[in-house]
mmCIF file of the N, C-alpha and C atoms, coordinates in Angstrom:
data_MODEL
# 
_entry.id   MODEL 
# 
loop_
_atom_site.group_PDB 
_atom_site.id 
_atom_site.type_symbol 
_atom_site.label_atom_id 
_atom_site.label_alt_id 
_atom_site.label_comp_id 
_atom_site.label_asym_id 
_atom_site.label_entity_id 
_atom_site.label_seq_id 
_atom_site.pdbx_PDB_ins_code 
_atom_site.Cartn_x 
_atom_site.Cartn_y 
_atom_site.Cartn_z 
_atom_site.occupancy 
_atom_site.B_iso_or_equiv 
_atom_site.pdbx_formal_charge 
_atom_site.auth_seq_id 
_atom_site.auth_comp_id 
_atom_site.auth_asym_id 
_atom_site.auth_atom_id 
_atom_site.pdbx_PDB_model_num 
ATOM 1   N N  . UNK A 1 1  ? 0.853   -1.167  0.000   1.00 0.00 ? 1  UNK A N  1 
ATOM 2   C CA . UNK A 1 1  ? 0.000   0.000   0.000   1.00 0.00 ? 1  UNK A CA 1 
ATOM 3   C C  . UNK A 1 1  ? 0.900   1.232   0.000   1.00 0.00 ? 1  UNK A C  1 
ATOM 4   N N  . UNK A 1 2  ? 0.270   2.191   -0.837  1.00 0.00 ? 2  UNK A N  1 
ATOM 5   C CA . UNK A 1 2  ? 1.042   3.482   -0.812  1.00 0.00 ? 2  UNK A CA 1 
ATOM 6   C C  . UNK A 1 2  ? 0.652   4.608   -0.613  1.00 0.00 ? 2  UNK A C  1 
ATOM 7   N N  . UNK A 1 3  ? 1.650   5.450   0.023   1.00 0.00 ? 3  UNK A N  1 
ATOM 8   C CA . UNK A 1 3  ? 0.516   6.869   0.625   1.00 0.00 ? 3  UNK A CA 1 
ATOM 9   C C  . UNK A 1 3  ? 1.273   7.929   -0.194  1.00 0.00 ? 3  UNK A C  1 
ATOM 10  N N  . UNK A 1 4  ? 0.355   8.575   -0.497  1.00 0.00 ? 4  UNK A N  1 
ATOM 11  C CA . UNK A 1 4  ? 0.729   10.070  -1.450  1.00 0.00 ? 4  UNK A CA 1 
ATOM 12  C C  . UNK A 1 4  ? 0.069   11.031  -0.784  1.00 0.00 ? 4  UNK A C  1 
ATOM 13  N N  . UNK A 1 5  ? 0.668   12.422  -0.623  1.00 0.00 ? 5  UNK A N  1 
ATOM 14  C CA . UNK A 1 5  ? 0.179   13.270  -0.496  1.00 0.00 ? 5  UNK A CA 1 
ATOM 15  C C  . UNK A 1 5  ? -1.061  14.068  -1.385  1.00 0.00 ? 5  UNK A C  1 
ATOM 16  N N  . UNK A 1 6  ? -1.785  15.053  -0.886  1.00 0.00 ? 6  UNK A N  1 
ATOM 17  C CA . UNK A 1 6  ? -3.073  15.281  -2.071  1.00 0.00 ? 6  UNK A CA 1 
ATOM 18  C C  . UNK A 1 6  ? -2.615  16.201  -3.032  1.00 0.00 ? 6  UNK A C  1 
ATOM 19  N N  . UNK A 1 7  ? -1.536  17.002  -2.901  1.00 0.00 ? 7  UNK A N  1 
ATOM 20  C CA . UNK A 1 7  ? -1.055  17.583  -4.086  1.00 0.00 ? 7  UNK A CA 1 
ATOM 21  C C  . UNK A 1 7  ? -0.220  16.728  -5.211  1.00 0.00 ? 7  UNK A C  1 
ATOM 22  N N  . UNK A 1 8  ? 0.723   15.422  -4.726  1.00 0.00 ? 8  UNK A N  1 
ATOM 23  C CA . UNK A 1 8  ? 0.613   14.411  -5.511  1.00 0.00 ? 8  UNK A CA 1 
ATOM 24  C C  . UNK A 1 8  ? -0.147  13.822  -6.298  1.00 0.00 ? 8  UNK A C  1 
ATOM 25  N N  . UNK A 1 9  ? -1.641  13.223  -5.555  1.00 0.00 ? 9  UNK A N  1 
ATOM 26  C CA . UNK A 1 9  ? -2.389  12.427  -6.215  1.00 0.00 ? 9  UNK A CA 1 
ATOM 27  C C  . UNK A 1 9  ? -3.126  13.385  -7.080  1.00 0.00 ? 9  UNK A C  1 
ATOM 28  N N  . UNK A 1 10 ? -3.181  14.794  -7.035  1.00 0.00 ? 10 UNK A N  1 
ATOM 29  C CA . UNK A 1 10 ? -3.694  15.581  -7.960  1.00 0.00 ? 10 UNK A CA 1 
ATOM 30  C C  . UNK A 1 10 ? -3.044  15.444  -9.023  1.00 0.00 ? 10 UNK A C  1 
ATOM 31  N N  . UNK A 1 11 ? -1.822  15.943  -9.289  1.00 0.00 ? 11 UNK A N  1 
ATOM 32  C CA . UNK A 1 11 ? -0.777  16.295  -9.925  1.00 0.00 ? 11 UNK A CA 1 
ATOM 33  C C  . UNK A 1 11 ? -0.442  14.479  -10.945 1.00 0.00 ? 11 UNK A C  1 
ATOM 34  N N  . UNK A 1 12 ? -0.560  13.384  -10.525 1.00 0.00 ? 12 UNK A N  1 
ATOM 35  C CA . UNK A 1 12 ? -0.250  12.075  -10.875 1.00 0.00 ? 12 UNK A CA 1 
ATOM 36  C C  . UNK A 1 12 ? -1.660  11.398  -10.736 1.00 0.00 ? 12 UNK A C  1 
ATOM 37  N N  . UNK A 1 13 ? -2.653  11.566  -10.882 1.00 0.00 ? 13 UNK A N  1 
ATOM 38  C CA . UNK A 1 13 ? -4.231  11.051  -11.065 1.00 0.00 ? 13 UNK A CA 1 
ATOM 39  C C  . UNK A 1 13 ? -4.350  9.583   -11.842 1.00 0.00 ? 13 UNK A C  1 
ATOM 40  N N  . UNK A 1 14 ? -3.885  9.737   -13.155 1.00 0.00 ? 14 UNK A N  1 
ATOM 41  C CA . UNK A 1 14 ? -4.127  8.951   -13.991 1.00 0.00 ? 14 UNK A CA 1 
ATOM 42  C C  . UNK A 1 14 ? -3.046  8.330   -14.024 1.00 0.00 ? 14 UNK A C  1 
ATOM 43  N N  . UNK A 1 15 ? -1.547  8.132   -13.540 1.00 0.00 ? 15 UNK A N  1 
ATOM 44  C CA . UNK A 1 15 ? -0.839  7.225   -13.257 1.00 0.00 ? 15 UNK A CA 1 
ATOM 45  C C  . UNK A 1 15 ? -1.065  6.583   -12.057 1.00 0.00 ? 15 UNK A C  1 
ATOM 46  N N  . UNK A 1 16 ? -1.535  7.067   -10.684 1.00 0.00 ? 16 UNK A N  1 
ATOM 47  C CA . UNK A 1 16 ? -2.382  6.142   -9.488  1.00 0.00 ? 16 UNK A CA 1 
ATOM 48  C C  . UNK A 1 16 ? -3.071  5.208   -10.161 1.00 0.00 ? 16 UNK A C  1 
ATOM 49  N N  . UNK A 1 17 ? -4.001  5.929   -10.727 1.00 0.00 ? 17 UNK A N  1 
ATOM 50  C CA . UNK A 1 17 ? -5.622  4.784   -11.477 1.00 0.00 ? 17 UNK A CA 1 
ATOM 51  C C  . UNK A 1 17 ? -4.813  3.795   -11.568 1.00 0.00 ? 17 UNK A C  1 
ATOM 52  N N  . UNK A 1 18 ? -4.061  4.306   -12.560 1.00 0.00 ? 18 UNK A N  1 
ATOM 53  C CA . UNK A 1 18 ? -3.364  3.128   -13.609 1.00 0.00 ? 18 UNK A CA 1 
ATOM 54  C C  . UNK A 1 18 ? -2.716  1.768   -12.262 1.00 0.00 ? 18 UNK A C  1 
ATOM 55  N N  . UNK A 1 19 ? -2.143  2.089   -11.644 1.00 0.00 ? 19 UNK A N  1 
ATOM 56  C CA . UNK A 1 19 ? -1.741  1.275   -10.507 1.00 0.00 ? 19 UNK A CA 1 
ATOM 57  C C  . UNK A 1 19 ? -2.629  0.741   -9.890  1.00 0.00 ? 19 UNK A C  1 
ATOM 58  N N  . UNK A 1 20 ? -3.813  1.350   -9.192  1.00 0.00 ? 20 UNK A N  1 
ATOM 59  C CA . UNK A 1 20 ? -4.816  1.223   -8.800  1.00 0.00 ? 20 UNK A CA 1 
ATOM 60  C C  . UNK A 1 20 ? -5.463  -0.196  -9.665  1.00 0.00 ? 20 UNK A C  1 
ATOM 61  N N  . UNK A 1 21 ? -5.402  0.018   -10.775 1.00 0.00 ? 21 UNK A N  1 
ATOM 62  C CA . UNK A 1 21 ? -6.350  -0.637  -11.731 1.00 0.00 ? 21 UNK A CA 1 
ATOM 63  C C  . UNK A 1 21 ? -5.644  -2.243  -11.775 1.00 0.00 ? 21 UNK A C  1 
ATOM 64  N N  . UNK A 1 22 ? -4.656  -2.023  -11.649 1.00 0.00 ? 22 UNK A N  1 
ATOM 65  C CA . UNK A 1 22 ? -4.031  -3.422  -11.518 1.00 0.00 ? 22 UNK A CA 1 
ATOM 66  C C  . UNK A 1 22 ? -3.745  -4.001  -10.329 1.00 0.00 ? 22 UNK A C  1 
ATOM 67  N N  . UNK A 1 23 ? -4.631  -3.688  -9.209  1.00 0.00 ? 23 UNK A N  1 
ATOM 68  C CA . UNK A 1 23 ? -4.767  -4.764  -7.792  1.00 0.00 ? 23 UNK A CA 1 
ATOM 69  C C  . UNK A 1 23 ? -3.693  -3.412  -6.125  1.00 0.00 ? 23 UNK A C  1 
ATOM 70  N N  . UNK A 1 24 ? -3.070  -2.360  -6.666  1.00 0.00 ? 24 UNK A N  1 
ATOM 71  C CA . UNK A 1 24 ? -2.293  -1.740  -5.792  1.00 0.00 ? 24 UNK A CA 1 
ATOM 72  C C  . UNK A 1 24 ? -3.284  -0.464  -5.078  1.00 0.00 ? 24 UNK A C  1 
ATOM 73  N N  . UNK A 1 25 ? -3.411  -0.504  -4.039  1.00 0.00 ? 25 UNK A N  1 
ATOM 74  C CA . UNK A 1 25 ? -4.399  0.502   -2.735  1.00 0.00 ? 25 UNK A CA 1 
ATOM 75  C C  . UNK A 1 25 ? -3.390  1.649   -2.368  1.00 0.00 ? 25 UNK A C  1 
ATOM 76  N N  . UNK A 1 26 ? -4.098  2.925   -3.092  1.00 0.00 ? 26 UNK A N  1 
ATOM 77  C CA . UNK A 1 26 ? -3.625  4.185   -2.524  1.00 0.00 ? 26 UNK A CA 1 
ATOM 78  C C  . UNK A 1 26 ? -3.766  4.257   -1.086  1.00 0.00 ? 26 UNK A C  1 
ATOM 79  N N  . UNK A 1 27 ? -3.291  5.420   -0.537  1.00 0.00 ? 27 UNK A N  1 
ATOM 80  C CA . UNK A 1 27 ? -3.569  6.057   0.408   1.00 0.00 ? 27 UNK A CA 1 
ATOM 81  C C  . UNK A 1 27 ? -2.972  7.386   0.047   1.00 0.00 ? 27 UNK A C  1 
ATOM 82  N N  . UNK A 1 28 ? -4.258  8.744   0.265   1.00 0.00 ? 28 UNK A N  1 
ATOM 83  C CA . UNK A 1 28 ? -3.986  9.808   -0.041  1.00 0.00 ? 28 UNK A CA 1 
ATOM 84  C C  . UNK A 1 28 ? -4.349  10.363  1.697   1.00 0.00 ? 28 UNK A C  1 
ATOM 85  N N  . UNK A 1 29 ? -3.394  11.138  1.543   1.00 0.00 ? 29 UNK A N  1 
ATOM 86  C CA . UNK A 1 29 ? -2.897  11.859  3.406   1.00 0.00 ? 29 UNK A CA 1 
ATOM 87  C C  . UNK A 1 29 ? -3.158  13.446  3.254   1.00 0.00 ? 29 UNK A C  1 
ATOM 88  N N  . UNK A 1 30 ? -3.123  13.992  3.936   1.00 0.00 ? 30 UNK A N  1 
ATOM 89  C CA . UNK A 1 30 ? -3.153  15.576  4.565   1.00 0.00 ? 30 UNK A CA 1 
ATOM 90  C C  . UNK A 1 30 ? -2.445  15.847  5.157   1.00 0.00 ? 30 UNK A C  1 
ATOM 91  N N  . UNK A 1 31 ? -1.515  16.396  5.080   1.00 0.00 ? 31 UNK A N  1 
ATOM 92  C CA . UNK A 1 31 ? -0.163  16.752  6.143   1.00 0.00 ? 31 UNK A CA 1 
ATOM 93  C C  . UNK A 1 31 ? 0.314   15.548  7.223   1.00 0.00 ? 31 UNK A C  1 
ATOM 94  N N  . UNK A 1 32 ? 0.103   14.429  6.208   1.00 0.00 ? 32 UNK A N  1 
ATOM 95  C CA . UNK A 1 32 ? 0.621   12.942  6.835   1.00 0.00 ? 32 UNK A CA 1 
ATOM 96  C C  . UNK A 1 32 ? -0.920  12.122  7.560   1.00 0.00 ? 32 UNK A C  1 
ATOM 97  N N  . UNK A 1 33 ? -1.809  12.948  7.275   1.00 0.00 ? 33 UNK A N  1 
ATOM 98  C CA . UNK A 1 33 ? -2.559  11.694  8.170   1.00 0.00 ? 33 UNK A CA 1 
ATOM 99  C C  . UNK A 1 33 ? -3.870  11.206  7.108   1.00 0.00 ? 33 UNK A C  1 
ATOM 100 N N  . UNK A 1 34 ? -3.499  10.064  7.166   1.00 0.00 ? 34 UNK A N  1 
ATOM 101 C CA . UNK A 1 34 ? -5.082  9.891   6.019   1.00 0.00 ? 34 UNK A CA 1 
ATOM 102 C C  . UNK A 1 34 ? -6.063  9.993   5.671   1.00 0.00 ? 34 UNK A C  1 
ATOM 103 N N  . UNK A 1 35 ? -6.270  10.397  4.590   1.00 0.00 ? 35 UNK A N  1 
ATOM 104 C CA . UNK A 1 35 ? -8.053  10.765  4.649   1.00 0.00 ? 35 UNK A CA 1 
ATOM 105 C C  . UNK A 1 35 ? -8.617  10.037  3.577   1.00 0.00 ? 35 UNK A C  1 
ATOM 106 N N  . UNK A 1 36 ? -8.022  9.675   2.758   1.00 0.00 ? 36 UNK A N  1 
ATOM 107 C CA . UNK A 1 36 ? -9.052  8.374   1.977   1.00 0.00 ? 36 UNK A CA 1 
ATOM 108 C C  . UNK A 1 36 ? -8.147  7.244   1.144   1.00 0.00 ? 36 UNK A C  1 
ATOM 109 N N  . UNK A 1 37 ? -8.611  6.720   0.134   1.00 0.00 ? 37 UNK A N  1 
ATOM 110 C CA . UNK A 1 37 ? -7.839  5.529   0.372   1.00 0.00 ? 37 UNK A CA 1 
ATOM 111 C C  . UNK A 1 37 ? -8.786  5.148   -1.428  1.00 0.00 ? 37 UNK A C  1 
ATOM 112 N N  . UNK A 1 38 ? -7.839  4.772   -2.128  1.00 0.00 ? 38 UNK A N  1 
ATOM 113 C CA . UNK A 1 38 ? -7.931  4.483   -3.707  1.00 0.00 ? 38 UNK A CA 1 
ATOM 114 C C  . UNK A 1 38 ? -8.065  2.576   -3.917  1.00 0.00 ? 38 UNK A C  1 
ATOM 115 N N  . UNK A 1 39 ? -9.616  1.913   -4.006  1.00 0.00 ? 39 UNK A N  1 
ATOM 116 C CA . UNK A 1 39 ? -8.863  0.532   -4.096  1.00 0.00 ? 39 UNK A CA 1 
ATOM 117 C C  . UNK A 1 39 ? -9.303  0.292   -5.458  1.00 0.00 ? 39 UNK A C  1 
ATOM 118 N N  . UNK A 1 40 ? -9.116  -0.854  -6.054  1.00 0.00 ? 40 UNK A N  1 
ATOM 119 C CA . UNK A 1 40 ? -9.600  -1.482  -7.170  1.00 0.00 ? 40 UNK A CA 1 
ATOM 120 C C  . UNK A 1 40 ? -11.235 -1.750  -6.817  1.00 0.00 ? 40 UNK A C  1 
ATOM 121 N N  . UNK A 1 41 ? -12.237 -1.736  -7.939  1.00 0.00 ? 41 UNK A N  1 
ATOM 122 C CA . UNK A 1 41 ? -12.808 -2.104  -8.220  1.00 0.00 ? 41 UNK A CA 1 
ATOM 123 C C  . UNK A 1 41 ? -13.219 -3.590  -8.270  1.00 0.00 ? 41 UNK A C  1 
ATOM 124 N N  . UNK A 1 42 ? -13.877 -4.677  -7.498  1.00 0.00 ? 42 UNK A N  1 
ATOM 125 C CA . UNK A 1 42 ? -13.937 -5.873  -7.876  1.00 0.00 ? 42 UNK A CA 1 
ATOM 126 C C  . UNK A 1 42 ? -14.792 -6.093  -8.625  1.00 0.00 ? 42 UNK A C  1 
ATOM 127 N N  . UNK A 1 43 ? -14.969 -6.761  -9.975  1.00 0.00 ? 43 UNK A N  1 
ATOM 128 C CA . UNK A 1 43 ? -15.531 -7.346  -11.074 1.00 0.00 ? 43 UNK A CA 1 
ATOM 129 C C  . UNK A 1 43 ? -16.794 -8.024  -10.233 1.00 0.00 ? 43 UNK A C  1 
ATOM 130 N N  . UNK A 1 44 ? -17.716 -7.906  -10.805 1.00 0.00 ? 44 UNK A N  1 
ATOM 131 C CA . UNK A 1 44 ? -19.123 -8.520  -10.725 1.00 0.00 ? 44 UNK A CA 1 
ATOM 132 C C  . UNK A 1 44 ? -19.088 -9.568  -10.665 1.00 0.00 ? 44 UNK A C  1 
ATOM 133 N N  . UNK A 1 45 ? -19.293 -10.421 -10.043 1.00 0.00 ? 45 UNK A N  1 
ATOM 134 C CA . UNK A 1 45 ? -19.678 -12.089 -10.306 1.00 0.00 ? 45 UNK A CA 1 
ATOM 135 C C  . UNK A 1 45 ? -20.742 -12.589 -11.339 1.00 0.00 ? 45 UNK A C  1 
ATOM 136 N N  . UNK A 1 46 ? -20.599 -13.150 -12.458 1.00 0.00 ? 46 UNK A N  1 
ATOM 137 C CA . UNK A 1 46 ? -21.483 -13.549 -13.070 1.00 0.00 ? 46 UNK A CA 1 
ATOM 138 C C  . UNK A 1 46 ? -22.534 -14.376 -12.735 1.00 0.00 ? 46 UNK A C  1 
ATOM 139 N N  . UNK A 1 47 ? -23.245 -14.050 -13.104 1.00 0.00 ? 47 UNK A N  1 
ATOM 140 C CA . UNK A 1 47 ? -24.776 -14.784 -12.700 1.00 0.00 ? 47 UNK A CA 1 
ATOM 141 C C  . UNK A 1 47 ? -25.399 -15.640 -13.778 1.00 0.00 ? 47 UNK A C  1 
ATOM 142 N N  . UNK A 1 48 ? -25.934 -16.617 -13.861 1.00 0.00 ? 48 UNK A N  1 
ATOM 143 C CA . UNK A 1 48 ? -26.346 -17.015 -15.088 1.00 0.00 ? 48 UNK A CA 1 
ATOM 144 C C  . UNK A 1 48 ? -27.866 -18.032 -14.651 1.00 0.00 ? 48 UNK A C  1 
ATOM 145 N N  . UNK A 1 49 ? -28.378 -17.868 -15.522 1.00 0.00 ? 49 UNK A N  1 
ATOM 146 C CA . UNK A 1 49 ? -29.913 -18.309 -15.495 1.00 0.00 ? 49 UNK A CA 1 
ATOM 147 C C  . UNK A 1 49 ? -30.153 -19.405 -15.186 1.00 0.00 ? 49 UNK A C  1 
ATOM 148 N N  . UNK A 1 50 ? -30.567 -19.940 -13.829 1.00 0.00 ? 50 UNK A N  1 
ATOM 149 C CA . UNK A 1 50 ? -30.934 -21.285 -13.313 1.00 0.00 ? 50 UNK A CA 1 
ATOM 150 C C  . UNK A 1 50 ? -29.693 -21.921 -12.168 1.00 0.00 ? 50 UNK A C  1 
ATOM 151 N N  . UNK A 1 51 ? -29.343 -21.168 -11.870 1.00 0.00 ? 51 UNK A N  1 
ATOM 152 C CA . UNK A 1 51 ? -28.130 -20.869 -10.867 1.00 0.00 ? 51 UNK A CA 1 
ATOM 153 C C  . UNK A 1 51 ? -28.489 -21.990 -9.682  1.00 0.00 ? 51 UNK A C  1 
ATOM 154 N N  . UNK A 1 52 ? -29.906 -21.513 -9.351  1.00 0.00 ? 52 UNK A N  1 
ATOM 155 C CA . UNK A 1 52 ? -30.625 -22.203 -8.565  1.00 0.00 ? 52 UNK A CA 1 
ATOM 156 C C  . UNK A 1 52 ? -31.742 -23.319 -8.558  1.00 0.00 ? 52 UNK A C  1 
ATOM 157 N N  . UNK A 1 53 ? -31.211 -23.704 -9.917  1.00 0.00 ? 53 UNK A N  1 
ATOM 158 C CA . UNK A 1 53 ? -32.563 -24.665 -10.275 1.00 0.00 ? 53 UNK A CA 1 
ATOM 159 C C  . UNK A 1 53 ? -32.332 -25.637 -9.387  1.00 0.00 ? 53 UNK A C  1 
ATOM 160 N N  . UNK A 1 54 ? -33.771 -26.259 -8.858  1.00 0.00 ? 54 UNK A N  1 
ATOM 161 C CA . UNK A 1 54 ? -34.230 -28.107 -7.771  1.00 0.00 ? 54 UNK A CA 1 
ATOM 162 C C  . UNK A 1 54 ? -33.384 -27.473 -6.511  1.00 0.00 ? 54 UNK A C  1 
ATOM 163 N N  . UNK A 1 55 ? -33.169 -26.269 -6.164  1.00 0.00 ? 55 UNK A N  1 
ATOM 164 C CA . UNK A 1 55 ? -32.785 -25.663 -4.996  1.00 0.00 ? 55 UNK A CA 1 
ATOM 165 C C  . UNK A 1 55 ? -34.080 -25.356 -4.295  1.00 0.00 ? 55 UNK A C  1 
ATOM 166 N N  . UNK A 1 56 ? -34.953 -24.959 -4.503  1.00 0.00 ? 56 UNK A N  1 
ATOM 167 C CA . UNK A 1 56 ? -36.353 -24.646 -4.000  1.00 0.00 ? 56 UNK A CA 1 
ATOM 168 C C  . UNK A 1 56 ? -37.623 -25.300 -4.782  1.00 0.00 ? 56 UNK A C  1 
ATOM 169 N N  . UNK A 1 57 ? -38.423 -25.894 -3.493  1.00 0.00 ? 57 UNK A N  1 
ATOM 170 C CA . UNK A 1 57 ? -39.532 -25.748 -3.946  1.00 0.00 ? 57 UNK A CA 1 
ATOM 171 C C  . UNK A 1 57 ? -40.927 -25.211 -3.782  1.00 0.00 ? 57 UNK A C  1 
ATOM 172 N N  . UNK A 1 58 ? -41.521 -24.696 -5.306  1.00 0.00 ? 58 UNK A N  1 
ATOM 173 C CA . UNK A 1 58 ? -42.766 -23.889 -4.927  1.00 0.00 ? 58 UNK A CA 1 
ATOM 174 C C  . UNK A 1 58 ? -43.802 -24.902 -4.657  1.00 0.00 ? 58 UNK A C  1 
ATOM 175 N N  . UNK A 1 59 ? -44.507 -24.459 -3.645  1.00 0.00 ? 59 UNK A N  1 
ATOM 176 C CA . UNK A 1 59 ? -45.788 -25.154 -3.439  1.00 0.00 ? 59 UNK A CA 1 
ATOM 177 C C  . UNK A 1 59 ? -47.046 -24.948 -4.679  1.00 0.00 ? 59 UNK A C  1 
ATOM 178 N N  . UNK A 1 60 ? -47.730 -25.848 -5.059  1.00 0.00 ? 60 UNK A N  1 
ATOM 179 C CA . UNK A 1 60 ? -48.719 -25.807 -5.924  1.00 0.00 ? 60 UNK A CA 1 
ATOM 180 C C  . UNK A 1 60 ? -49.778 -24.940 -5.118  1.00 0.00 ? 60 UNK A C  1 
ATOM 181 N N  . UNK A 1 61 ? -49.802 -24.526 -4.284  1.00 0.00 ? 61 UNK A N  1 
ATOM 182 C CA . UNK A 1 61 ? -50.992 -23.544 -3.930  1.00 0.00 ? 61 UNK A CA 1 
ATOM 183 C C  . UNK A 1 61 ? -50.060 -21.828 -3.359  1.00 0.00 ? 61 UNK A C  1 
ATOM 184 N N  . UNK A 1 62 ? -48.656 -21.917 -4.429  1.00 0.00 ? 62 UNK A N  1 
ATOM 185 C CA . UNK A 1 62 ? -47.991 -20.533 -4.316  1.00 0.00 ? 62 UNK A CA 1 
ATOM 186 C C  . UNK A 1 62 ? -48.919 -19.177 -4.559  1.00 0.00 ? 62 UNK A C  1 
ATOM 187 N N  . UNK A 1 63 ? -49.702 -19.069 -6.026  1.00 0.00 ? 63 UNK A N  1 
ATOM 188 C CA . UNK A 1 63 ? -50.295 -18.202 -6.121  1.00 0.00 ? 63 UNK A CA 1 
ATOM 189 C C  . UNK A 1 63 ? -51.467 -18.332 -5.760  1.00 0.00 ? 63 UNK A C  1 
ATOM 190 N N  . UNK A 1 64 ? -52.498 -18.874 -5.040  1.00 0.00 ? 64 UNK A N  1 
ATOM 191 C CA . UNK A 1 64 ? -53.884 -19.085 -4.326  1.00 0.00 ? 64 UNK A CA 1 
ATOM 192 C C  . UNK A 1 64 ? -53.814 -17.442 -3.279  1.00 0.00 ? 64 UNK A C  1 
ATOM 193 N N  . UNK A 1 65 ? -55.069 -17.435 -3.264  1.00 0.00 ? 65 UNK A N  1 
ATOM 194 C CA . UNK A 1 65 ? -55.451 -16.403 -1.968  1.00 0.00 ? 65 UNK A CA 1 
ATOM 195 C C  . UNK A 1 65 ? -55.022 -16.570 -0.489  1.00 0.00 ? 65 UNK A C  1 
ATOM 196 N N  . UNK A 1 66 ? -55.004 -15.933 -0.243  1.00 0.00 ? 66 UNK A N  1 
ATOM 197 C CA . UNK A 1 66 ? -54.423 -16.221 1.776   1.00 0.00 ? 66 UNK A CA 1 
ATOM 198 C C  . UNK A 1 66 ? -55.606 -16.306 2.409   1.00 0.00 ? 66 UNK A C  1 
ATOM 199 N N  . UNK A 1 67 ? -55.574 -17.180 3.194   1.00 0.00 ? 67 UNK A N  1 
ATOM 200 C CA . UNK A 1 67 ? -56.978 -17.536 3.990   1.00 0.00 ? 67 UNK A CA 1 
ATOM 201 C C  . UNK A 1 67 ? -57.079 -16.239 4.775   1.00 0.00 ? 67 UNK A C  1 
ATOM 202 N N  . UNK A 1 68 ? -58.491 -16.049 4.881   1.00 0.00 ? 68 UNK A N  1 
ATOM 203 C CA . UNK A 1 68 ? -58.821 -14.780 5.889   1.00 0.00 ? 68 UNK A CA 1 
ATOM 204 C C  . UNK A 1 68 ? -58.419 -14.419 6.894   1.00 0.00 ? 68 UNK A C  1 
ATOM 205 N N  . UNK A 1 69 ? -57.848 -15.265 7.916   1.00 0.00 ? 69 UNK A N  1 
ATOM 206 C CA . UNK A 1 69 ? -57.722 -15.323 8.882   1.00 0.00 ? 69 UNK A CA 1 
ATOM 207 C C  . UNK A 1 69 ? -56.158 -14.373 8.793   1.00 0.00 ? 69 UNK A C  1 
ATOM 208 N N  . UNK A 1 70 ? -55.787 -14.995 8.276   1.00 0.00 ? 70 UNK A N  1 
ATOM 209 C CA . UNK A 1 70 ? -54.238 -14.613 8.028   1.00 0.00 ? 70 UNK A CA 1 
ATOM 210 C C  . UNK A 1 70 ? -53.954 -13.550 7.715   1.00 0.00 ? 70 UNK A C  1 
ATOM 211 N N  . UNK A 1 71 ? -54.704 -12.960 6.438   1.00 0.00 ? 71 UNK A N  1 
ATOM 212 C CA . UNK A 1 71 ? -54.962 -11.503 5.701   1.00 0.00 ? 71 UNK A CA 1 
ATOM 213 C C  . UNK A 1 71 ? -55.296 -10.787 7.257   1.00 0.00 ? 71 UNK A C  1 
ATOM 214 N N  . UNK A 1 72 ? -56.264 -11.150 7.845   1.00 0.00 ? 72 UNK A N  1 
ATOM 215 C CA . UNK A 1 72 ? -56.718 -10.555 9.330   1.00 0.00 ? 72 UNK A CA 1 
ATOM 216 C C  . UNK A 1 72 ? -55.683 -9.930  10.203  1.00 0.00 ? 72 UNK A C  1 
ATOM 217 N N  . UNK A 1 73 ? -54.249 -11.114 10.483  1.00 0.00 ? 73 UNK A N  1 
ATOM 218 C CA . UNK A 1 73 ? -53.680 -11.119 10.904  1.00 0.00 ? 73 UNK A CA 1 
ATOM 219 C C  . UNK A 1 73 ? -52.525 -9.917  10.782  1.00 0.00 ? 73 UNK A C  1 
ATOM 220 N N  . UNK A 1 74 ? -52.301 -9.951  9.388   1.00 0.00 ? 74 UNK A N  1 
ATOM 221 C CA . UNK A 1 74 ? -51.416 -8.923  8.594   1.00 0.00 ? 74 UNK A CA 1 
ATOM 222 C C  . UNK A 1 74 ? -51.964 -7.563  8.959   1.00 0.00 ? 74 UNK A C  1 
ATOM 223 N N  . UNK A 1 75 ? -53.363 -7.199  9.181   1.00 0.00 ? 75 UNK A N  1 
ATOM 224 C CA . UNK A 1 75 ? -54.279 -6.064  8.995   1.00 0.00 ? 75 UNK A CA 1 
ATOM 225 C C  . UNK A 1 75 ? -54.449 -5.208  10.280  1.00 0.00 ? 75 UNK A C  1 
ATOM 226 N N  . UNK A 1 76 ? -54.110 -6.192  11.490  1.00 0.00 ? 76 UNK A N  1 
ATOM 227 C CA . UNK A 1 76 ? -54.000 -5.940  12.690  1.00 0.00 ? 76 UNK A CA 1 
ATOM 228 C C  . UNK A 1 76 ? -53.147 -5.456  13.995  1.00 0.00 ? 76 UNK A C  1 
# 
């Protein structure tokens, strides 16, 4: 990890990124003491359709009405 001052990281922006961008964590300081901190971005995890298939099952009475009682319950 590396600490730069903020007239540095002004002055060198797009050479940080550039470091930044390949896995290395700023640290930008104020007269030595830190105030924020530059990390990489982590990539999204891909998701893909059926991820979860025979993981759950819906009951055949999923979309039916809620018995009254219950609706009652919610209402109260």
């Amino acid at each position: 990890m590396t600490s730069v001052g903020i007239h540095e990281a002004k002055t060198n922006l797009s050479k940080l990124l550039r470091r930044v961008s390949v896995g290395e964590e700023i640290i930008i300081t104020r007269s030595g003491e830190p105030i924020a901190k530059i990390v990489p971005i982590k990539p999204d995890q891909k998701r893909w359709f059926g991820i979860d298939a025979d993981r759950y099952e819906v009951p055949d009475d999923f979309n039916e009405p809620l018995p009254e009682e219950l609706i009652a319950a919610f209402e109260s």
